[in-house]
C-alpha positions as CSV (number, residue, x, y, z in Angstrom):
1,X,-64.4,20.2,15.7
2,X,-64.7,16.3,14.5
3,X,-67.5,15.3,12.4
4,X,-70.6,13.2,14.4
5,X,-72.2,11.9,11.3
6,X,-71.3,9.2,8.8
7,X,-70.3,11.2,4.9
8,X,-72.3,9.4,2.0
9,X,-69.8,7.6,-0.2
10,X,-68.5,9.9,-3.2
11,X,-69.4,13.2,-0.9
12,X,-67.0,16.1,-1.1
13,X,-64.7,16.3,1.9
14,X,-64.8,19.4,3.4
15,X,-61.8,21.1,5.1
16,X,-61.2,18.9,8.0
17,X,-57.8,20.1,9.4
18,X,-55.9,23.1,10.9
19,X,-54.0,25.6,9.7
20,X,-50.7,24.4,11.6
21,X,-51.7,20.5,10.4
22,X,-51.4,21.8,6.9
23,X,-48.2,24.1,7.4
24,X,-46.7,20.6,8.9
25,X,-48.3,18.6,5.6
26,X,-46.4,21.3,3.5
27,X,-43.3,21.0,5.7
28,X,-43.8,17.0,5.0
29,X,-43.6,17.8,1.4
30,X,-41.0,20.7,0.8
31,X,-38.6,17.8,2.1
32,X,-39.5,15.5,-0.9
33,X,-42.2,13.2,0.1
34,X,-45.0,12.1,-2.1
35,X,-47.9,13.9,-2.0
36,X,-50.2,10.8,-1.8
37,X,-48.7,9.8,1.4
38,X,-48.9,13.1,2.8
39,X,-52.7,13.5,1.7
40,X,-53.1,10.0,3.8
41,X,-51.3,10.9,6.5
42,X,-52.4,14.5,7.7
43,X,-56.0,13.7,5.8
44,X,-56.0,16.4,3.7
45,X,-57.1,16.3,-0.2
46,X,-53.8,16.1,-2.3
47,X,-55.2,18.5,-4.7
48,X,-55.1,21.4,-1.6
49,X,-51.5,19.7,-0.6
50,X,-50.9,20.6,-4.6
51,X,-52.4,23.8,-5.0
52,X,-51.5,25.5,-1.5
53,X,-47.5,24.1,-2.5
54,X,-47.4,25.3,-6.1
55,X,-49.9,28.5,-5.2
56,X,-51.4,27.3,-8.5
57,X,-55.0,28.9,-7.4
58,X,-53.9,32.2,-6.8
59,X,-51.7,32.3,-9.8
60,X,-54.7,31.4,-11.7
61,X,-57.4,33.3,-10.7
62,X,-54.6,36.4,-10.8
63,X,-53.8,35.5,-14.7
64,X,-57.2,34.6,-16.0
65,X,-59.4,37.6,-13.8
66,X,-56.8,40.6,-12.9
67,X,-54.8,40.9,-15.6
68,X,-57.4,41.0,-18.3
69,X,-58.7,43.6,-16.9
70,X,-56.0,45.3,-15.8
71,X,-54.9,46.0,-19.3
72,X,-58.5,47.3,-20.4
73,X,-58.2,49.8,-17.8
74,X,-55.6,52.6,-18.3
75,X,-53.5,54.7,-15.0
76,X,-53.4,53.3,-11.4
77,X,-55.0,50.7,-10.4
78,X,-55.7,48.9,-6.6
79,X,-56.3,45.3,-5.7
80,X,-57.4,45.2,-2.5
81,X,-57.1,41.3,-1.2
82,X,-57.2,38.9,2.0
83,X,-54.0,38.8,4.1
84,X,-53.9,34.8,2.9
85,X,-50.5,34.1,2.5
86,X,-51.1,31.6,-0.5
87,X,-52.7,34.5,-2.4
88,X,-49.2,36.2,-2.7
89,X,-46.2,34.8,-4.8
90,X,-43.1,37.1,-6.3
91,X,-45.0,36.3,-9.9
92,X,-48.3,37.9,-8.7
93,X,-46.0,41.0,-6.9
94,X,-43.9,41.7,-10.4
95,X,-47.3,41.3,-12.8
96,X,-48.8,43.9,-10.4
97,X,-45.8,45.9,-10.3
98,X,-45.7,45.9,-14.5
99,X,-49.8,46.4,-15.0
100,X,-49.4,49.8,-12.9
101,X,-51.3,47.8,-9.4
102,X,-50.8,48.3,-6.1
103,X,-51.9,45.3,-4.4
104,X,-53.3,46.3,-0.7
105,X,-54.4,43.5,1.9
106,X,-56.6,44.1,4.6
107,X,-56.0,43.3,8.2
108,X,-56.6,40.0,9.5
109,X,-59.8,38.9,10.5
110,X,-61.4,42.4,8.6
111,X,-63.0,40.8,5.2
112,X,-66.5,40.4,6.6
113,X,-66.7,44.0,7.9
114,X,-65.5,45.3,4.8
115,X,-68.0,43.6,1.9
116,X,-70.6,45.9,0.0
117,X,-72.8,42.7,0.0
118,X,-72.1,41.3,3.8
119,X,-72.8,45.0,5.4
120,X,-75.7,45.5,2.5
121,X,-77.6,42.5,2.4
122,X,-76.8,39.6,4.0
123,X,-76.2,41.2,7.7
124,X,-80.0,42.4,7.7
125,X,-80.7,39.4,6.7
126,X,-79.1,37.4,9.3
127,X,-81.0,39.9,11.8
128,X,-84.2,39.2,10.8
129,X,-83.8,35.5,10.5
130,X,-82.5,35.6,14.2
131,X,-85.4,38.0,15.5
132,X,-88.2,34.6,13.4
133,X,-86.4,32.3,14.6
134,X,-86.6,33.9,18.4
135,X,-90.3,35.0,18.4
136,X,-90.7,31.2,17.0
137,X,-89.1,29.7,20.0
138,X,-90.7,32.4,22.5
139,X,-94.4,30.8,20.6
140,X,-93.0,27.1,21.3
141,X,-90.2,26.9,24.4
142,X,-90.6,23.2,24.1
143,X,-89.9,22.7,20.6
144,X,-85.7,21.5,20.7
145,X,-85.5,22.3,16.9
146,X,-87.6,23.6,13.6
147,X,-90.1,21.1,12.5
148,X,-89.6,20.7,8.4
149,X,-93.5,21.7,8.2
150,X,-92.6,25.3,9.7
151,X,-89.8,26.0,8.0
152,X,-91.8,27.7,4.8
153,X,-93.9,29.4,6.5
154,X,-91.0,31.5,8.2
155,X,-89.0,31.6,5.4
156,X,-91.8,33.8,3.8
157,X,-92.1,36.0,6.7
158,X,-88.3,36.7,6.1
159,X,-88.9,37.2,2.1
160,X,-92.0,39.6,3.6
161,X,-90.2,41.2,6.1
162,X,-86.7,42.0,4.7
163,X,-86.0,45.0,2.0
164,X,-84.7,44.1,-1.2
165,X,-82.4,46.8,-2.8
166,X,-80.1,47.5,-4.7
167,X,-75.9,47.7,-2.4
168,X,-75.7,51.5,-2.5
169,X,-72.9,54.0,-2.6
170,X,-74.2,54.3,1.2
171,X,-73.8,50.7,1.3
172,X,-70.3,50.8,0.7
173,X,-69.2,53.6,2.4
174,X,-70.5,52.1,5.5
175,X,-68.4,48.6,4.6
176,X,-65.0,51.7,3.8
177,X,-64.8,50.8,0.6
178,X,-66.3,52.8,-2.7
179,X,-65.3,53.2,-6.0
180,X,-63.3,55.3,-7.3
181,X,-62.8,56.8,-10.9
182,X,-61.7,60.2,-13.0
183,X,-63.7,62.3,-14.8
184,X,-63.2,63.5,-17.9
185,X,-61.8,67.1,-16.2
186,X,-59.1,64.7,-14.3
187,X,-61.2,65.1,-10.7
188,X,-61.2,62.2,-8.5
189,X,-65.1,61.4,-8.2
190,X,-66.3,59.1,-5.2
């Protein structure tokens, strides 16, 4: 979907483009072209063009978050990721493969049904903020959008109206994932 409305100057661009625009940028490049002119030309940040062709973010996140602690913690271990194909480079499959991980990815399109935090939290949230933001409209059928003068007053009926707890072990069974550890006797304990 284009953009309606005019960017301040200096705002962050947001991603603007498809997937199969940047496979074709990346397609551009692996065939020796500079990456300025490909950032110009398919309008997409040469730092992304950079980053998605060298995997540099993955690779990073993997050395400076996984494999810390991956070496604190002894046995087995499971990292369970997106099926984002620039998360996975041979360097990140033979460091998992030497740290004693088995890297899992979940199915496409699954990632929001399967976080603690989503299923916990934020869903009930959403919920509650659509059943305000109904009975509001229901109160005012004529109103085309939410006045800046109502808007506090519902958001406190959400902070009122929603439960704020702690994700449980509930919480995560429910979103199939839970952790798992040994006890001292060697038993697996959910």
């Amino acid at each position: 979907m284009t953009r309606t409305y005019k960017r301040k100057p200096g705002a962050r661009n947001y991603c603007n483009y498809s997937e199969q625009t940047l496979e074709r940028a990346l397609e551009k490049l692996s065939r020796g072209k500079k990456f300025s002119d490909i950032s110009k030309e398919f309008n997409i940040p040469a730092r992304t063009l950079r980053y998605k062709m060298k995997g540099a973010h993955s690779k990073a996140w993997f050395d400076s978050i996984v494999v810390p602690w991956a070496r604190r913690k002894p046995g087995k271990k499971v990292l369970i990721g997106d099926n984002l194909s620039s998360h996975l480079s041979t360097d990140v499959v033979d460091k998992c493969k030497d740290l004693g991980i088995s890297f899992v990815l979940l199915p496409p399109n699954s990632t929001d049904k399967c976080q603690p935090l989503d299923v916990a939290f934020f869903g009930p949230q959403k919920r509650e903020w659509r059943k305000i933001l109904e009975a509001y409209k229901m109160k005012h059928p004529s109103s085309t959008s939410l006045d800046k003068s109502v808007f506090p007053s519902l958001l406190k009926r959400l902070v009122q109206n929603i439960r704020v707890e702690k994700p449980t072990q509930s919480d995560c069974w429910i979103s199939s994932l839970w952790h798992l550890s040994l006890r001292s006797s060697g038993r697996l304990r959910v």
